[in-house]
C-alpha positions in Angstrom: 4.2 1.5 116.4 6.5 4.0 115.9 5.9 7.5 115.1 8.0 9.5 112.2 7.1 12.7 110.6 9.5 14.5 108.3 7.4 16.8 106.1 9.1 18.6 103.1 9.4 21.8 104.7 11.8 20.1 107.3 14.1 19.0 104.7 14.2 22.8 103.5 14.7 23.9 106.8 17.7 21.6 107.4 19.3 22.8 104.0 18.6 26.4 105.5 20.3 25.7 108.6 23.3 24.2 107.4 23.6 26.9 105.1 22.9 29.9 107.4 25.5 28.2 109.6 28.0 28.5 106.7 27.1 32.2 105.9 28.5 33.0 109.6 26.6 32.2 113.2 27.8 32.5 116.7 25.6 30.4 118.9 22.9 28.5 118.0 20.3 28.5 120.2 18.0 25.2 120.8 15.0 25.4 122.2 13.6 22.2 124.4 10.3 21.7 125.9 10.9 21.2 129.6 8.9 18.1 130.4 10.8 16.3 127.5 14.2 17.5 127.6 15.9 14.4 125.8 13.2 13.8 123.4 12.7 17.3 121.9 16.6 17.7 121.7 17.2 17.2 117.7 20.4 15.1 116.9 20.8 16.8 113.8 21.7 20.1 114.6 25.5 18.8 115.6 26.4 17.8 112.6 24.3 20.7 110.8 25.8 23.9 113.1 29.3 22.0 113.1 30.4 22.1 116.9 28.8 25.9 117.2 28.4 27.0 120.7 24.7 26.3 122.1 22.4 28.2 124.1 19.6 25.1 125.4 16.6 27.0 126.8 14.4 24.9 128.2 10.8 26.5 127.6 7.4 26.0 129.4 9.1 25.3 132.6 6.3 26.5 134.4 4.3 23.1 133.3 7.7 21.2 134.2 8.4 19.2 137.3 11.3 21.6 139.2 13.5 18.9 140.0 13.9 17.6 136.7 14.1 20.6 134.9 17.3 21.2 137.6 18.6 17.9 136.8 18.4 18.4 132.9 19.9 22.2 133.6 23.2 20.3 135.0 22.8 17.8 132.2 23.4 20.5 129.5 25.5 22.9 131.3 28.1 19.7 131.7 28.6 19.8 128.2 31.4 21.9 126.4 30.9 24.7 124.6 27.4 25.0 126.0 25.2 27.1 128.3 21.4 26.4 129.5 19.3 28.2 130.9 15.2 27.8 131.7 12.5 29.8 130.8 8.6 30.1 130.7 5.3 32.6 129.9 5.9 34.7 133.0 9.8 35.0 132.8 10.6 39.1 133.1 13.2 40.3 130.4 13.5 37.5 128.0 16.0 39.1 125.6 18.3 40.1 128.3 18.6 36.8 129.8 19.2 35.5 126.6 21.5 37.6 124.9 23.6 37.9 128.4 23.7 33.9 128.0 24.6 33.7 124.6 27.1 36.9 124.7 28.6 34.3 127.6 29.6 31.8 125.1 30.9 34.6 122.2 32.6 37.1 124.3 34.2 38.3 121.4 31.4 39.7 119.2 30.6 42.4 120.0 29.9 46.3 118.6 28.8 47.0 115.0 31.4 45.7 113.2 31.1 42.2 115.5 27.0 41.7 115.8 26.4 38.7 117.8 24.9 36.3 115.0 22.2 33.8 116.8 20.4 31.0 115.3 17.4 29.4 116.9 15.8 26.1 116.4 13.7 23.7 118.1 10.9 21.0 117.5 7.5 22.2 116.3 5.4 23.6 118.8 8.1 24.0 121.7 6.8 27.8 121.5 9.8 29.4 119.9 7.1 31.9 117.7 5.8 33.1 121.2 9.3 34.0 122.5 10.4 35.3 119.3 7.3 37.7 119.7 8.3 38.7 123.0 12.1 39.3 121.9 10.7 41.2 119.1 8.7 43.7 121.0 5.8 42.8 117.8 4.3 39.9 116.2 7.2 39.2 114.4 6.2 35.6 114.1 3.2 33.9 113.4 2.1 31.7 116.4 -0.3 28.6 116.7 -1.0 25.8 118.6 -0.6 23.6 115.4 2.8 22.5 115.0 4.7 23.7 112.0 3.2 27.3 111.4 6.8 29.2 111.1 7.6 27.7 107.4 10.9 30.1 105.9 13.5 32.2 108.1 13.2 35.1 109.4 16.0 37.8 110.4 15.2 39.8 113.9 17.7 42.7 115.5 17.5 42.1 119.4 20.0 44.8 119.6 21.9 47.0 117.6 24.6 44.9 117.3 22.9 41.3 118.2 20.4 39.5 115.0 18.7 36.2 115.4 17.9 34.5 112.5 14.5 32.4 113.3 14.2 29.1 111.7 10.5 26.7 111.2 10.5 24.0 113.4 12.3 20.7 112.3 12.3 17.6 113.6 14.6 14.8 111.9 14.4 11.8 109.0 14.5 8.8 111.6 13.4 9.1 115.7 15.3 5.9 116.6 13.9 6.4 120.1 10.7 5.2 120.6 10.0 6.6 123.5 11.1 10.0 122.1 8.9 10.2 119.4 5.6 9.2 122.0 6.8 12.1 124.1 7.1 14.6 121.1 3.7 13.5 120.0 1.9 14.3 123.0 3.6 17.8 123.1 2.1 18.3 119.9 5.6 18.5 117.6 4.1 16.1 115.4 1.3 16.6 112.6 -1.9 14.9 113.6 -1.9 13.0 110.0 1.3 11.4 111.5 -0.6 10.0 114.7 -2.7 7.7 116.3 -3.9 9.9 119.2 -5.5 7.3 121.0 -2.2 5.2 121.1 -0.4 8.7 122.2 -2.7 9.2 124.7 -2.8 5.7 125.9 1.4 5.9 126.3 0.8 9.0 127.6 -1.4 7.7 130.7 1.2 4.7 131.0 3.9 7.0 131.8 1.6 9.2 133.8 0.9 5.8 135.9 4.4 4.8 136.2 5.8 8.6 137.5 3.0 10.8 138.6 -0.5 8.0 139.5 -1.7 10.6 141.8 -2.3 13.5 138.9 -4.5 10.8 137.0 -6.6 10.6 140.2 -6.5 14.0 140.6 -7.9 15.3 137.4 -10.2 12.4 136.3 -11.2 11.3 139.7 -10.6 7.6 138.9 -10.8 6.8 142.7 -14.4 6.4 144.1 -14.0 8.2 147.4 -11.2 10.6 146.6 -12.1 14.5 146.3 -9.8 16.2 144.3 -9.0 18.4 147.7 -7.9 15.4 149.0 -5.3 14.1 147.0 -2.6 15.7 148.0 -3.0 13.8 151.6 -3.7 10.7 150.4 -0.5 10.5 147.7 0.9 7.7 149.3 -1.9 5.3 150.6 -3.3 2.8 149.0 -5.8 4.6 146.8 -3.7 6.1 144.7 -1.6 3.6 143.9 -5.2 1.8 142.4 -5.2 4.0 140.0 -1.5 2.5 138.3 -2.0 -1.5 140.0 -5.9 -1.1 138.5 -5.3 -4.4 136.6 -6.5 -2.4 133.8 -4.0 -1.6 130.7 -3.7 1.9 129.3 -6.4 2.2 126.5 -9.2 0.6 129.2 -8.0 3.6 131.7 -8.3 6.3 128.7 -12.1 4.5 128.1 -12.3 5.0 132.2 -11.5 8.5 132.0 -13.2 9.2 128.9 -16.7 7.9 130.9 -15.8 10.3 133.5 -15.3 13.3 131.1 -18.5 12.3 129.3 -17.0 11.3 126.2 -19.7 8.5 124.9 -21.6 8.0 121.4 -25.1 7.3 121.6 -25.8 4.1 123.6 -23.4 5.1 126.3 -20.1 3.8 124.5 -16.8 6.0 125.1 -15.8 7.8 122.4 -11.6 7.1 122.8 -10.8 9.7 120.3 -12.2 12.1 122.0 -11.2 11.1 125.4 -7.7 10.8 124.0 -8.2 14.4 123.1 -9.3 15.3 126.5 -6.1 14.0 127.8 -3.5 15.4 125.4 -5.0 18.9 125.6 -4.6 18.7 129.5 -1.1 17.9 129.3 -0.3 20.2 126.8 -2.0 23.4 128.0 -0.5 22.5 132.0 -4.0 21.0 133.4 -2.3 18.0 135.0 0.2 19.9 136.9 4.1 20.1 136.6 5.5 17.2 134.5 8.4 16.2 133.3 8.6 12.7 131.2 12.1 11.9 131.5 15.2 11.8 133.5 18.9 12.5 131.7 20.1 9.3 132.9 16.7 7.2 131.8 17.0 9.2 128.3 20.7 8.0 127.9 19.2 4.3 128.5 16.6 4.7 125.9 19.4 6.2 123.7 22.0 3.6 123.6 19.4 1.0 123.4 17.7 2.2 120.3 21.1 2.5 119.2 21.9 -1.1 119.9 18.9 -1.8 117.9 19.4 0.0 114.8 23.2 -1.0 114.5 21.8 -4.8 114.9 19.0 -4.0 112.3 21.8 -2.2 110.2 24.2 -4.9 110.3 21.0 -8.1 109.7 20.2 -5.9 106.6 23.8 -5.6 105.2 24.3 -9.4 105.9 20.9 -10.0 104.0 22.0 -8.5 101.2 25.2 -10.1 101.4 23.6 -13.3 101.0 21.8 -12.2 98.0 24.6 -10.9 96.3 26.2 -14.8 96.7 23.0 -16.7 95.5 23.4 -14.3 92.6 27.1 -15.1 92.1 26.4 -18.7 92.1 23.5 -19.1 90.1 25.4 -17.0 87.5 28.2 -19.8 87.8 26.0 -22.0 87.4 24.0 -20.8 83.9 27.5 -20.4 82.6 28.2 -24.2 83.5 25.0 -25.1 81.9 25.7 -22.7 78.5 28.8 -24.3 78.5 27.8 -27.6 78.6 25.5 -26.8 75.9 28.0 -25.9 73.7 30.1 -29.3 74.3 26.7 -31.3 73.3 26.4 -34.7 75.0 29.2 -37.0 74.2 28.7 -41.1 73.3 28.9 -44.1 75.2 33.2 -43.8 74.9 32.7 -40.0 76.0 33.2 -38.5 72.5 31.7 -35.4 71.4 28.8 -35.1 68.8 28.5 -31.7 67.4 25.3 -30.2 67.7 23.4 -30.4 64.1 22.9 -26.8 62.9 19.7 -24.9 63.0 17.6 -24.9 59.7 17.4 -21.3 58.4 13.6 -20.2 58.8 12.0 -19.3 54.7 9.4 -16.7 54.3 6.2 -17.1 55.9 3.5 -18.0 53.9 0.4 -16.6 53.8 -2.8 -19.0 53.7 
C-alpha cells in the first residue's frame, strides 16, 4: 500500500508558487519536520522556485532525536545555494534568526527600494501557520492540527524592508518513496480520507522497533516487570530487546498496546483503530520522546531505489505499449491482405480469376 494525496488545492498552490516565483522572490524558505527530514522535503519546489536560494528550517526539533537533526543540518548546509537552520516552540527571536539566515543567502536586498522577498513552503501540518503567527506578532494565520487549514497566500512584512509571502501546505502528484509517504502520514501531512491509520500506525511501531524498542516499552509498558522508571537502565538487556524480537508482527503489537491502553469493544476485543490513534497522537504531540525516522544516507537509499523502480515500471509500460502498437500494425496488414484477397475472388483449378457476380440491387420493401 502506498499512500498518495494530492487534493485540488495543492495543484492551486503549485500554480501559485511557480507564479509568485516569477513575479520576483529571493529565498525560498522550506520548512521540514525534524523527525522526517527527507520525507517532508517536497521535490517539486526545484523545478517550481527555479534554482532560488533556500532557507531549510527544520521545525519541531524539540520532538527530534539531536543527533540526527545535526546530521540532516550538515546534510542541507552541504548543498549550494543553501542555508539550514533548526528551530522549535521554545526558540527565542524567531524572525531574527530567520531573516539574519535568509539576508545570508541575499546579501544584496536590502533597504526600501531592495525588500528581501521570502517565500515559504512546507508539507501540511509541519507547523508553518504557528511560526508564521509568531513572526507576525498576530494571528496572521489560521492554525490547526488538521493538515491543510492555510488554503490561499498570504503576504506578511517581517520588517520594513523584508515580506514573506505564506503559501498552503502542498505536498506533490506521486510520493515514489514508500517509506516517505508512511512517515508523512504519521506526522499528520496527509488527510485522514487518504489513510489507513491502522496500517500507519502499524509501520509506525515497525520503525519504532527497528530504531528506538526501548520508547515502545517505555510508554506502553509491553515488558511484564519493567517500570517505566526503569527503562532507562535496562536499554540494553535483554528485555527490551523482547519488545522488537517478540515474534509478534506490527499490527499484533499495536492490538498489544491497544489492550494496555484500554482500547477494547465490548467482549474484551481491541479496538485497532483506536489503538492506532493512541499511537499516532503520541508521536505527533512528542509523548514518545525525541525521534527522528530517518538518516540522510538511509533516505538517499530509499531514494535511488524508488527511483530504480519507477524508471523500470516506466520503461515495462512504454515497452507494453510498444507491443500493442505492433499487434495493431499487423493485424491492420493483415485485414488489408484479406480485403485484398477479396477483391481478387478465388481463382479455378488452373489459378484463373472469376469475377465476383455483382450484388442484386435491393427493391422497395413491401408492406404485408
Amino acid at each position: 500500500m502506498s499512500i498518495q494525496w494530492f487534493p485540488g488545492h495543492m495543484a492551486t498552490t503549485r500554480r501559485a508558487i511557480a507564479d509568485r516565483v516569477k513575479d520576483g522572490i529571493d529565498v525560498v524558505i522550506e520548512m521540514l519536520d525534524a523527525r522526517l527530514p527527507g520525507s517532508s522535503a517536497n521535490p517539486l519546489l526545484a523545478d517550481l522556485t527555479h534554482g532560488r536560494r533556500a532557507l531549510k528550517i527544520l521545525n519541531k526539533q524539540d520532538l527530534a532525536d539531536a543527533a540526527h537533526t545535526e546530521a540532516w543540518l550538515a546534510h542541507y548546509n552541504a548543498q549550494p545555494g543553501t542555508r539550514a537552520i533548526g528551530l522549535d516552540a521554545s526558540a527565542s527571536a524567531p524572525a531574527q534568526r530567520i531573516m539574519a539566515a535568509a539576508r545570508e543567502l541575499a546579501p544584496h536586498r536590502r533597504g526600501l527600494d531592495k525588500p528581501l522577498r521570502l517565500l515559504i513552503c512546507g508539507v501540511p501540518n509541519v507547523g508553518k501557520s504557528t511560526l508564521i503567527n509568531t513572526l507576525a506578532g498576530k494571528r496572521a494565520a489560521k492554525t490547526g492540527d488538521e493538515p491543510g487549514i492555510t488554503k490561499q497566500e498570504q503576504r506578511i512584512a517581517l520588517a520594513s524592508d523584508c515580506y514573506l509571502y505564506d503559501t498552503p501546505g502542498m505536498l506533490w502528484p506521486k510520493i515514489l518513496v514508500d517509506q516517505a509517504g508512511y512517515h508523512l502520514a504519521a506526522s499528520g501531512a496527509v488527510g485522514r480520507n487518504a489513510l489507513d491509520e491502522e496500517v500507519v500506525a502499524a509501520e509506525l511501531i515497525g520503525r519504532l522497533r527497528q530504531l528506538y524498542p526501548q520508547v515502545l516499552t517505555a510508554r506502553y509498558r509491553l515488558t511484564d516487570g519493567v517500570e517505566v522508571a526503569e527503562v532507562a537502565e535496562v536499554a540494553e538487556v535483554a528485555e527490551v530487546a523482547e519488545v522488537a524480537d517478540s515474534g509478534l508482527n506490527d499490527l499484533e503489537l499495536l492490538e498489544a498496546i491497544g489492550r494496555k491502553r484500554g482500547c477494547l469493544r465490548p467482549g474484551g476485543v481491541v479496538d485497532r483503530q483506536k489503538a492506532a490513534e493512541a499511537v499516532l497522537n503520541d508521536f505527533r504531540c512528542g509523548a514518545l520522546g525525541r525521534i527522528t525516522l530517518e538518516a540522510p544516507e538511509e533516505f538517499a537509499q530509499w531514494t535511488a531505489a524508488a527511483q530504480a523502480a519507477e524508471e523500470a515500471r516506466q520503461a515495462e509500460r512504454a515497452a507494453g505499449r510498444r507491443g500493442r502498437r505492433g499487434a495493431l500494425a499487423r493485424f491492420a496488414e493483415e485485414e488489408v491482405d484479406v480485403e485484398a484477397g477479396d477483391e481478387a475472388g478465388e481463382g479455378s483449378a488452373e489459378g484463373i480469376a472469376v469475377p465476383r457476380p455483382a450484388r442484386r440491387p435491393r427493391g422497395p420493401r413491401q408492406s404485408r
